[in-house]
N, C-alpha and C positions, 0 to 999 in steps of 0.2 A: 742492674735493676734501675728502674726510672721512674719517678711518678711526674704527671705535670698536670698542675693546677691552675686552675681558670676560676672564671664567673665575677671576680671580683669589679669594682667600679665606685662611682660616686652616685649616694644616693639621699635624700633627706631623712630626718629622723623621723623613724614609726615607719619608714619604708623598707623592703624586704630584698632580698639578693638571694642568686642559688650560688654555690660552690661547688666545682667537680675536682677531682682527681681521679687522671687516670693511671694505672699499673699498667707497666710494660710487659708482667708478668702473672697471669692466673693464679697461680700455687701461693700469691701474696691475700690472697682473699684466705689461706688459712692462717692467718696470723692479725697481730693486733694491727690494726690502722687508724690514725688517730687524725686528728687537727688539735693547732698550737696557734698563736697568734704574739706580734711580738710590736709593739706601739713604739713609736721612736724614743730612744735614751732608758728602754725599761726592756727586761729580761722574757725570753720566750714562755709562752706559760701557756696551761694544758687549756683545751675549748671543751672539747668529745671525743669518745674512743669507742670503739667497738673491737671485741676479740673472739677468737674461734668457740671459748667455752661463756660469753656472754656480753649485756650491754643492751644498745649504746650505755653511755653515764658522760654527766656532763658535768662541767663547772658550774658553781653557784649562782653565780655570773650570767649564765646562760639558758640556764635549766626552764624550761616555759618557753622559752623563745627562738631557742637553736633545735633542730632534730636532724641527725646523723642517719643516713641510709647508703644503701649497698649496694648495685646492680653487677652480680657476679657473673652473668653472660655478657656484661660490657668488660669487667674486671673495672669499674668506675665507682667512686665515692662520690657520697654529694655532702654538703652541710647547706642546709634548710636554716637561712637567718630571717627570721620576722619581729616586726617593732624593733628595730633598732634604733640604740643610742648612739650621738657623738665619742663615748666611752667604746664601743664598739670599734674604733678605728685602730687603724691596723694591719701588715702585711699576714697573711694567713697562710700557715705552710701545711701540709699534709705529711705524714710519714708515715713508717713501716717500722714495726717491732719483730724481729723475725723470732721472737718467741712468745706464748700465750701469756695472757694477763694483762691487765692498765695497769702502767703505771703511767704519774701525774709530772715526771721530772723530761724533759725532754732529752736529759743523757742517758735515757733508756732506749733508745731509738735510733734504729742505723739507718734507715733510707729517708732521705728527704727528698719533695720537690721543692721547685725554688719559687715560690711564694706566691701571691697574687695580694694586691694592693685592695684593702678596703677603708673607701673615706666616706664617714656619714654626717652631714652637715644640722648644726642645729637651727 
């Protein structure tokens, strides 16, 4: 299993970026897939998730400003970031839960892609 994530870059604050992930595997669109974000010197922590029996749900954090979608004939995730903050910065990884439900710990999660860089300048 594979995911790889894109979209990320540098952009100013209250400006917007898309996120993709893509699965090397179709049958991962029946399970949870999420985004995490992990800011230098501080611990990976949950963005949004989406799972077979419901969602998205997002962090506090994010909720108004982030929107998590699905394109399951691509087998592709996206996260929709608008008005971002400088707080907002951060490598952004994507994964897979190969079983239903969010959970908010990232050691619930067995597939990762290997991240994509976001820097938002104030």
């Amino acid at each position: 299993v594979q995911l790889q994530a894109s979209g990320g870059g540098l952009v100013q604050a209250g400006g917007s970026l898309r996120l993709s992930c893509a699965a090397s595997e179709r049958t991962l669109s029946r399970y949870t897939r999420a985004w995490f974000r992990q800011a230098p010197g501080k611990e990976r922590i949950f963005v949004a998730a989406i799972s077979w029996s419901g969602g998205p749900y997002y962090a506090d954090t994010v909720k108004g400003r982030f929107t998590l979608s699905r394109d399951g004939a691509k087998n592709t995730m996206y996260l929709q970031m608008n008005s971002l903050k400088p707080e907002d910065t951060a490598v952004y990884y994507c994964a897979v839960r190969i079983r239903d439900g969010v959970y908010y710990a990232a050691t619930e999660y067995n597939y990762w892609g290997q991240g994509t860089l976001v820097t938002v300048s104030s």
